[in-house]
C-alpha positions as CSV (number, residue, x, y, z in Angstrom):
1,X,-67.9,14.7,-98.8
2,X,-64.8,14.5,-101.3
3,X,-61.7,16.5,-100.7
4,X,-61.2,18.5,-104.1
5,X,-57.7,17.9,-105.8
6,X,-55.3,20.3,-105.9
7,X,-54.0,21.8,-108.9
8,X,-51.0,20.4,-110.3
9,X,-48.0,23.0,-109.2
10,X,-46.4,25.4,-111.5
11,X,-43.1,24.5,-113.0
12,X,-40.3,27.6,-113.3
13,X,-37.4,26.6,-115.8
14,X,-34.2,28.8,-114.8
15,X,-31.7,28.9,-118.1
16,X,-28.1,30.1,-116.7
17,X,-27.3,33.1,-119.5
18,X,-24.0,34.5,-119.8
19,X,-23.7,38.0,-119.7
20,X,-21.5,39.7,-122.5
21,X,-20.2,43.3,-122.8
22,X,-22.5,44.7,-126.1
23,X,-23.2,48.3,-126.6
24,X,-26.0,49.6,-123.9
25,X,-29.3,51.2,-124.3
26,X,-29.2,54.6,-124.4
27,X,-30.8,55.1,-121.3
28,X,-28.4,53.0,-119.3
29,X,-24.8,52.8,-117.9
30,X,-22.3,53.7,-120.1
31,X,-18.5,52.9,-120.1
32,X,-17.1,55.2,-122.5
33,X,-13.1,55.4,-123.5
34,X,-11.5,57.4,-122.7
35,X,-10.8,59.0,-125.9
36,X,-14.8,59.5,-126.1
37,X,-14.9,61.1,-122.6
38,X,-11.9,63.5,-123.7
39,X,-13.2,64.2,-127.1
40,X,-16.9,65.1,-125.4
41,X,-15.4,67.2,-122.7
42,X,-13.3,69.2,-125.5
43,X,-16.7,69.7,-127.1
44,X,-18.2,70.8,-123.7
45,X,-15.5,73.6,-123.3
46,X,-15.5,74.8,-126.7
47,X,-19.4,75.4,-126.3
48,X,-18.8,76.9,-123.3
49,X,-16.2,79.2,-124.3
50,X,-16.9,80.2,-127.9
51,X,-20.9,80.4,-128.2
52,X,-22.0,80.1,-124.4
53,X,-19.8,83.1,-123.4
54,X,-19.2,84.7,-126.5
55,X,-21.5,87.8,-125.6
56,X,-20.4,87.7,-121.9
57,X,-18.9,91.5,-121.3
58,X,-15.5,92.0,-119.8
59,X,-13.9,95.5,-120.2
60,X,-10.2,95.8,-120.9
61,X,-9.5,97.2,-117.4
62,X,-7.1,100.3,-117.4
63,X,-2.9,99.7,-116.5
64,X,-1.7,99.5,-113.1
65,X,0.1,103.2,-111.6
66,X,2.2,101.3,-110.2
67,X,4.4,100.2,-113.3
68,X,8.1,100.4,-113.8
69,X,7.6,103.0,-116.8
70,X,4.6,104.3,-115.9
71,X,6.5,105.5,-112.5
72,X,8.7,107.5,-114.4
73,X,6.2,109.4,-116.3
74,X,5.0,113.4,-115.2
75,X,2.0,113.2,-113.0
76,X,-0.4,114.7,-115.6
77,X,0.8,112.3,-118.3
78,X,0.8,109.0,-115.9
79,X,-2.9,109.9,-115.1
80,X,-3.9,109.5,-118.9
81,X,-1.0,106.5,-119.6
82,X,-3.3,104.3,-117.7
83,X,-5.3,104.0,-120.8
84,X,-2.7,102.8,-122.9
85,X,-4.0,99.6,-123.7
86,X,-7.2,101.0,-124.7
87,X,-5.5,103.7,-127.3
88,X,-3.1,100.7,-129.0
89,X,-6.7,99.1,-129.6
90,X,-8.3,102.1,-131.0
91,X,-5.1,102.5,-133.4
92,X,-4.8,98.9,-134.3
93,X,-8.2,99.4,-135.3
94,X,-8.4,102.6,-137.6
95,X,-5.2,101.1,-139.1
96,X,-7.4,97.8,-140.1
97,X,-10.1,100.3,-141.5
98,X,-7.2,101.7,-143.5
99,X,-6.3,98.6,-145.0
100,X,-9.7,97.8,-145.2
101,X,-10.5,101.0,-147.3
102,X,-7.5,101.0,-149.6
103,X,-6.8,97.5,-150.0
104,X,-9.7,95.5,-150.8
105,X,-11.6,97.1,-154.1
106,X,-15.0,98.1,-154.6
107,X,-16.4,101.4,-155.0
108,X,-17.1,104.2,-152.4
109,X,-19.8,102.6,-150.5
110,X,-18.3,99.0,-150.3
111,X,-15.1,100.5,-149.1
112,X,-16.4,102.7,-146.6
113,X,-18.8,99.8,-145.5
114,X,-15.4,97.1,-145.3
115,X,-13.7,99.9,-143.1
116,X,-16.3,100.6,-140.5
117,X,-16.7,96.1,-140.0
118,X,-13.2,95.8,-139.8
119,X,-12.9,99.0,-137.2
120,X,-16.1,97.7,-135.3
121,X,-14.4,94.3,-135.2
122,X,-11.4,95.5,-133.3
123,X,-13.0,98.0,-131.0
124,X,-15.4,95.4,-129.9
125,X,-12.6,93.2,-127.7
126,X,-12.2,96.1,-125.7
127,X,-15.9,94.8,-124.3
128,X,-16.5,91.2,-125.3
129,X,-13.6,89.5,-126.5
130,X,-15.0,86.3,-127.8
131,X,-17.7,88.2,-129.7
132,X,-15.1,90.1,-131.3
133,X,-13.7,87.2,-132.7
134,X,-17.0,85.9,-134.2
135,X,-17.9,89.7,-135.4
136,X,-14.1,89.6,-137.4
137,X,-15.4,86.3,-139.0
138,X,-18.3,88.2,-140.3
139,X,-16.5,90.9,-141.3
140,X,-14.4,89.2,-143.3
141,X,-17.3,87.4,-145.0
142,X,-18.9,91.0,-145.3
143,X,-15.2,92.1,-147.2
144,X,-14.9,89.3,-149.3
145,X,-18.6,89.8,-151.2
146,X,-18.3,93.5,-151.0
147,X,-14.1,93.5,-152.3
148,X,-13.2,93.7,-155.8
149,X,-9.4,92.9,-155.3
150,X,-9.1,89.1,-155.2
151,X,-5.5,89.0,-155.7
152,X,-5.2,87.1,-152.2
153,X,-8.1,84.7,-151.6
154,X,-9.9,83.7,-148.6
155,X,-8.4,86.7,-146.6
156,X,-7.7,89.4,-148.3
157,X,-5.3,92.5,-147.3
158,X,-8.7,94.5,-145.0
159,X,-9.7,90.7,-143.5
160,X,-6.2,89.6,-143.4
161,X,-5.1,92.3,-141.0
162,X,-8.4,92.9,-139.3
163,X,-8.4,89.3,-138.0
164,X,-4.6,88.9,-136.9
165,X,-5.3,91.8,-134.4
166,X,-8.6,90.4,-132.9
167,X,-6.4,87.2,-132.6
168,X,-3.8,89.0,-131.0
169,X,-5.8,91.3,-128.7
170,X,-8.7,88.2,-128.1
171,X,-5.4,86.3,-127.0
172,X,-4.1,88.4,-124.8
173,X,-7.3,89.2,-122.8
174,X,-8.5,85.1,-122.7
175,X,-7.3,81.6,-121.8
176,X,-4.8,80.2,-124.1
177,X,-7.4,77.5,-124.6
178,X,-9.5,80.3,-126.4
179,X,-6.7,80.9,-128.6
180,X,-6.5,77.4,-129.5
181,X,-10.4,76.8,-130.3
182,X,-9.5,80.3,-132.7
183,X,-7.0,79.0,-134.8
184,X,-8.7,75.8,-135.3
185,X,-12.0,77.6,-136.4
186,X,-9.6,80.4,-138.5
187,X,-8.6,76.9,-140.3
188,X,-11.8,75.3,-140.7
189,X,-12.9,78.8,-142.4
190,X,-10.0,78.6,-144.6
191,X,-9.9,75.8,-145.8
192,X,-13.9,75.3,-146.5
193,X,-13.7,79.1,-148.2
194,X,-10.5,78.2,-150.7
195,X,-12.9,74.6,-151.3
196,X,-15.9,75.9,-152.0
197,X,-16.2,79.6,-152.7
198,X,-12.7,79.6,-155.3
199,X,-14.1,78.1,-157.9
200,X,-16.9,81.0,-158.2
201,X,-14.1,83.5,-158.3
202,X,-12.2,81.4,-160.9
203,X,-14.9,81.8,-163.4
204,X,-15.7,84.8,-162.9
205,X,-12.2,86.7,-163.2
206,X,-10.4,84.3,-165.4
207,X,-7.9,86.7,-166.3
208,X,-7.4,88.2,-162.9
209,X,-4.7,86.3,-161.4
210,X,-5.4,85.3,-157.6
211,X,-3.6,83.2,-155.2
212,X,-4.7,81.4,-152.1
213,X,-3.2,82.5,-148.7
214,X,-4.4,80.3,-146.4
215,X,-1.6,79.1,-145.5
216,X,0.5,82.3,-144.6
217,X,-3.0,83.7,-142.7
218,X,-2.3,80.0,-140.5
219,X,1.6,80.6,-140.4
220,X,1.3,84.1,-139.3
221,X,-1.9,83.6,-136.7
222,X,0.0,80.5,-135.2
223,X,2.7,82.1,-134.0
224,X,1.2,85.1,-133.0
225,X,-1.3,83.0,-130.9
226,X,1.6,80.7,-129.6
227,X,3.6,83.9,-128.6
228,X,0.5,85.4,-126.6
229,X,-0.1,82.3,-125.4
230,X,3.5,81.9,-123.7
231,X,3.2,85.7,-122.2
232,X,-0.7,84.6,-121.0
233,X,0.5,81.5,-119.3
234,X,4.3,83.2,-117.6
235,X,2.1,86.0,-116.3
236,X,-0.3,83.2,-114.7
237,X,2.3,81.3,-113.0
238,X,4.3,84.8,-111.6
239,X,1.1,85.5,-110.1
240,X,0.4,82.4,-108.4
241,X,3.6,82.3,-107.1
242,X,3.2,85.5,-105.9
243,X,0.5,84.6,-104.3
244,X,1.7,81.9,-102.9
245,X,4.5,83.7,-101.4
246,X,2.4,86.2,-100.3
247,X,0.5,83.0,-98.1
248,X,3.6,81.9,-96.9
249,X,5.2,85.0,-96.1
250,X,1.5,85.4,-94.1
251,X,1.9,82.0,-92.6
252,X,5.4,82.7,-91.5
253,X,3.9,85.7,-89.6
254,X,1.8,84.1,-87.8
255,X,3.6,81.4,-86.7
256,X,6.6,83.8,-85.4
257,X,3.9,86.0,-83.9
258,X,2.5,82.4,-82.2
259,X,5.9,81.4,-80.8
260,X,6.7,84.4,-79.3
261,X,4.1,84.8,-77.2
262,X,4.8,81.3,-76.0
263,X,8.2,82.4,-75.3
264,X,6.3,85.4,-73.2
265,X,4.1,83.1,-71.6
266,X,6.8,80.8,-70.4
267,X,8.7,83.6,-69.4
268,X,6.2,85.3,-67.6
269,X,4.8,81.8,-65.6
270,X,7.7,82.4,-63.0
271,X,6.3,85.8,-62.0
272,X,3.2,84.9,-62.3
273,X,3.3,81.9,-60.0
274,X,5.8,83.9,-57.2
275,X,2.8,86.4,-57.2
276,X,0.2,83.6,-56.5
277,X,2.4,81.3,-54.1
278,X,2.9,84.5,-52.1
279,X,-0.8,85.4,-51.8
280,X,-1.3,81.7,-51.1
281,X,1.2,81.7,-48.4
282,X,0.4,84.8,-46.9
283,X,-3.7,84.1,-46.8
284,X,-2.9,80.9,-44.7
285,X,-0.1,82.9,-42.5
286,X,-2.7,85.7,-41.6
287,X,-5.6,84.2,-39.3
288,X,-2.0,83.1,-37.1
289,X,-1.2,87.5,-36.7
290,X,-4.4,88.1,-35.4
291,X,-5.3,87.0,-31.4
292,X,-8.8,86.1,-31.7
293,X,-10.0,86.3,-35.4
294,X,-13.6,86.4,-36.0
295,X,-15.0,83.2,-38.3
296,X,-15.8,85.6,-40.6
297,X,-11.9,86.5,-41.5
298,X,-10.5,83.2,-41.2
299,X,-13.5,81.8,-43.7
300,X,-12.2,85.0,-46.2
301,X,-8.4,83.7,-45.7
302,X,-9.4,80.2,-46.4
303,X,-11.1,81.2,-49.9
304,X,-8.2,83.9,-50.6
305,X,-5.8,80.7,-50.3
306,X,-8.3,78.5,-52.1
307,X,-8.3,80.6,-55.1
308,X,-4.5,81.6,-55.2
309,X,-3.9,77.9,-55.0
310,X,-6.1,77.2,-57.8
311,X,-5.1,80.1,-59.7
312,X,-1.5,78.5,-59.6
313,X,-2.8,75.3,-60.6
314,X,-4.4,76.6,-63.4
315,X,-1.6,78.4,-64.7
316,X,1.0,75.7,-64.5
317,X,-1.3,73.4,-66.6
318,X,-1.9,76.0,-69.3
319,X,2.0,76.5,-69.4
320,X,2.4,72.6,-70.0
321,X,0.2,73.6,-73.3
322,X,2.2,75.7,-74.7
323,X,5.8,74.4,-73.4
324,X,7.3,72.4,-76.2
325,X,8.6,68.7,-75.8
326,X,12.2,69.5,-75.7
327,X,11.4,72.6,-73.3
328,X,13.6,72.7,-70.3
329,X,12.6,75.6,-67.3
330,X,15.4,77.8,-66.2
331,X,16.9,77.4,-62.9
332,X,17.9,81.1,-62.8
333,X,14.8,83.9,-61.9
334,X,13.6,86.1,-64.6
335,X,16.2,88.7,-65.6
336,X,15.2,92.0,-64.2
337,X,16.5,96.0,-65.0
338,X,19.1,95.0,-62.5
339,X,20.7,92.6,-64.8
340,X,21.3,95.5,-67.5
341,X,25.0,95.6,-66.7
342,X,25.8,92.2,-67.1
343,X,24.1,92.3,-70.6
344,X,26.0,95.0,-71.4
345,X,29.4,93.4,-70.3
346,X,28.6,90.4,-72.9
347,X,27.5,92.8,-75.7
348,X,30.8,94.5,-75.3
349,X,32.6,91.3,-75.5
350,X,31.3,90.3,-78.5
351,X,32.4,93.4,-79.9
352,X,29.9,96.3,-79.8
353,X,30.7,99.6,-78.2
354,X,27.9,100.5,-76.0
355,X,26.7,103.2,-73.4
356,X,24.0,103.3,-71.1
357,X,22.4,106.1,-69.5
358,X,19.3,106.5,-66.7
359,X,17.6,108.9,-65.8
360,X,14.9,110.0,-63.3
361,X,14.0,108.5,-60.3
362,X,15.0,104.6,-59.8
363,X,12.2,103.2,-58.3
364,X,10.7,99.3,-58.0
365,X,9.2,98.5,-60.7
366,X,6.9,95.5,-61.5
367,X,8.4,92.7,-61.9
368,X,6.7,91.8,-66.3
369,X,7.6,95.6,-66.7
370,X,11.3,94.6,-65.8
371,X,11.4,91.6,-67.8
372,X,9.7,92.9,-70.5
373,X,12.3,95.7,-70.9
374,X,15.3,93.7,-70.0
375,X,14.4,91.3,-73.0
376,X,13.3,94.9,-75.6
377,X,17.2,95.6,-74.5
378,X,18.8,92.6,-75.0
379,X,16.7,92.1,-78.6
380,X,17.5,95.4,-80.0
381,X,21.6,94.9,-79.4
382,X,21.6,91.4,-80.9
383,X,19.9,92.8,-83.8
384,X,22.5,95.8,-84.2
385,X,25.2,92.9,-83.5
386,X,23.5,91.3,-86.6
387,X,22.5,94.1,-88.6
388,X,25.3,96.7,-87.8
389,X,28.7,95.4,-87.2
390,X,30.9,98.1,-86.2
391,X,28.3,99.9,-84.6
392,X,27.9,102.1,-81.6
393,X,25.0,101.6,-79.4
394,X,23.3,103.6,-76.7
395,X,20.9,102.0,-74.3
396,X,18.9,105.1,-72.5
397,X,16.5,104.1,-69.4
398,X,14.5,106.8,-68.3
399,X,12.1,106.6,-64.8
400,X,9.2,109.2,-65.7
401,X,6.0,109.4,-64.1
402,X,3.5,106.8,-65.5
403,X,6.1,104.6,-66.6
404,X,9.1,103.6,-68.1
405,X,11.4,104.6,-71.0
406,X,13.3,102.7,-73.2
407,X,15.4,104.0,-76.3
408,X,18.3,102.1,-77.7
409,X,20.1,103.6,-80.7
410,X,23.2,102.7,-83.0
411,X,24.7,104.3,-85.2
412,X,25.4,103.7,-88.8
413,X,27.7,99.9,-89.6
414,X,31.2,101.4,-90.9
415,X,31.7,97.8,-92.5
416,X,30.7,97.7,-96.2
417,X,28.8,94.8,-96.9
418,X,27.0,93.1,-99.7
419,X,24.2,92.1,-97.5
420,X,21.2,94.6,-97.6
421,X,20.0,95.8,-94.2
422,X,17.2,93.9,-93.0
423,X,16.0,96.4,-89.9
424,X,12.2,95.8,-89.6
425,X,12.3,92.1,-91.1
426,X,13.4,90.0,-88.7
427,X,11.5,88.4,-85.9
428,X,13.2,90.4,-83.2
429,X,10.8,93.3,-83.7
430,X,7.5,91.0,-83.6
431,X,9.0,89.3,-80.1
432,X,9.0,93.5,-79.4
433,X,5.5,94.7,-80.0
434,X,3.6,91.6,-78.5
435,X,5.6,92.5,-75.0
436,X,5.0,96.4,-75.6
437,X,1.0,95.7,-76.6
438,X,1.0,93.1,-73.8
439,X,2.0,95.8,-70.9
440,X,-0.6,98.0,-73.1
441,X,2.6,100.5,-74.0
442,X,4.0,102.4,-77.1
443,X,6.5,101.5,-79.6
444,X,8.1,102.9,-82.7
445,X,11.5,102.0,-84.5
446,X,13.0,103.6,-87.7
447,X,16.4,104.9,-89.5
448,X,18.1,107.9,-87.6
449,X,19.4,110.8,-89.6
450,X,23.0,109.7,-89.7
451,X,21.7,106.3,-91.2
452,X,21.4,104.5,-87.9
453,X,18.8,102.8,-86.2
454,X,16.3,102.6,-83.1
455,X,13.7,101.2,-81.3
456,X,12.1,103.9,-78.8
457,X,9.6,102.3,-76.5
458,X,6.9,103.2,-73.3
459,X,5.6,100.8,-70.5
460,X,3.2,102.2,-68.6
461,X,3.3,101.5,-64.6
462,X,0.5,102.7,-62.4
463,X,1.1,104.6,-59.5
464,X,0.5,103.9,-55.9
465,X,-2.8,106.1,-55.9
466,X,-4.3,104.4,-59.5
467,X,-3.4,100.8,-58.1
468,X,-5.2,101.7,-54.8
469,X,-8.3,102.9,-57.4
């Protein structure tokens, strides 16, 4: 038995190649230049805006109420003025059928026939813009085989006019990249109509004299177009910076709305916590009153305590939150309704005249109620300090059943200052209303007859029998 020979092995010859940069398949990776990729995109967006959207509809929408002229205007007149962009259209367009009809020859029909093009032409950007612009083009084809007055060749006087106010209007209601792709296809028209379509005319009126206009109808639509342009693209940026005002002015909000009730928070953590370390204190105190406490009571004090002192632990954590880094906890307790007259003594000696009158029944109060209307008081006269210098005050604390009343006033500033009256836009009056909503009370501020201003607010306090409820 022989052992068959193997076959003789295959031999792979590998030939290094060097790779060089030719121009790819069509089907592969392509590095255009950037000129190509700018050139192809310009093509994109004249596709886009020009044939792609030319039909698209978008009516001229009416004018704003609100406008500085429009203001002045009798009620029954500014109700119809809101179409005034609509009737400058209309006109613009019977004044094209005018010139249409007088101005470019022909008999009757032809006339009549130029008119009603040139008028559909305009009316139609009051609905699709960009296919108004394409329906001028053909109506100034239309004029120029149906015209007998070739005095001004390619556009003459009906297409001439027609086509500078569906510039205009087209212009005005688009992208200023519209307006450019425009004037470049006006051009192209031009220029291929005086090339190839002059001759004919040439020959066949060669004693009518007739000169081109191509370049005025360029001149002319150039800076009409550049003009609208400018307007379109100011009235773009004031609206985005309005807007963007409008986001910061929002922002601005919310963060003053945010840091003020972190200021009530911090504030309100000492009251808070003297409520709960009392409760604590007294829950662990009590089983020692009683001789003799069932299990049953000193098991209940044990959880009351348990709960108050995780209640406090609680609350000092979430007021680590929201205390900032350079935050430093008064040594002094919470001012209280108490503290009024030493308030008032500084006030005075920064130069405000002020009175302060209660009324009703002084009774306890609780303690956020007190706070809460100690700092309402001590806002509203720093903002009359600000806002009013040389102004009276009146602080008016009134005890009523179900709560508590607080009114400060002042009157008119007798100072004469440049410096309009910002009452309502500060951040006092934010600081305010999140301590009036937070006691679930009522406040309202606005200008007193005699020009003044004030800030009239009510905390409700439960009485003995609700609490017990």
């Amino acid at each position: 038995m022989t052992t068959p020979t193997p076959p003789p092995p295959t031999v792979f010859t590998v030939t290094e190649t060097t790779h060089t940069q030719s121009t790819p398949s069509r089907g592969g990776a392509k590095e255009r230049s950037p000129e190509f990729r700018l050139a192809v995109n310009a093509l994109r967006g004249l596709w886009q805006d020009m044939f792609q959207d030319a039909l698209v509809y978008r009516p001229l929408p009416r004018r704003h109420m609100d406008g500085p002229l429009i203001r002045k205007l009798p009620p029954r007149i500014r109700e119809r003025a809101v179409w005034a962009p609509h009737a400058v259209v209309v006109a613009a367009g019977l004044l094209a059928m005018l010139i249409s009809v007088e101005g470019n020859g022909g008999n009757d029909f032809t006339q009549l026939l130029s008119g009603l093009c040139s008028l559909a032409a305009v009316l139609l950007t009051l609905a699709r813009p960009v296919g108004a612009f394409w329906a001028s083009m053909a109506a100034t084809l239309i004029s120029s085989m149906l015209g007998s007055n070739f005095s001004d060749w390619p556009w003459i006087p009906g297409a001439f006019a027609t086509h500078l106010v569906v510039l205009t209007v087209v212009a005005l209601r688009t992208r200023p990249r519209i307006a450019a792709w425009m004037w470049g296809i006006t051009a192209l028209y031009s220029m291929f109509a005086e090339t190839f379509f002059s001759s004919r005319y040439d020959y066949s009126y060669d004693d009518y004299y007739y000169s081109t206009n191509t370049g005025p109808m360029l001149t002319v639509s150039a800076f009409a177009l550049l003009f609208v342009s400018v307007l379109q693209i100011r009235r773009t940026a004031a609206q985005e910076v309005t807007a963007q005002l409008t986001v910061t002015a929002h922002e601005r909000s919310r963060r003053t709305l945010l840091e003020e009730r972190t200021t009530i928070a911090r504030e309100l953590h000492d009251v808070v916590a003297h409520h709960m370390s009392v409760v604590a204190i007294q829950a662990e105190a009590a089983p020692y009153r009683v001789e003799n406490p069932p299990p049953e009571l000193e098991q209940a004090f044990v959880t009351i305590r348990e709960n108050a002192v995780a209640a406090l632990t609680e609350l000092r954590r979430v007021l680590g939150v929201v205390r900032a880094e350079d935050y430093e906890a008064p040594d002094a307790p919470q001012p209280t309704l108490a503290d009024l007259d030493g308030l008032l003594a500084n006030v005075r000696e920064a130069g405000l005249t002020v009175d302060k009158v209660v009324t009703g029944a002084v009774r306890e109060l609780p303690q956020g109620v007190e706070l809460s209307a100690y700092r309402i008081v001590q806002e509203a006269l720093s903002n009359t300090l600000r806002h009013a210098p040389g102004a009276t005050a009146r602080v008016e604390i009134a005890h009523v059943l179900g709560g508590l009343g607080v009114r400060i006033v002042n009157g008119p500033s007798p100072e004469v200052t440049l410096v309009k009256s910002t009452h309502g836009a500060g951040h006092g009056l934010t600081g305010m209303r999140e301590r009036v909503t937070m006691l679930n009370g009522e406040m309202a501020t606005g200008e007193t007859d005699d020009g003044g201003y004030e800030v009239t607010v009510f905390l409700p306090v439960a009485t003995m029998s609700e609490a017990d409820a």
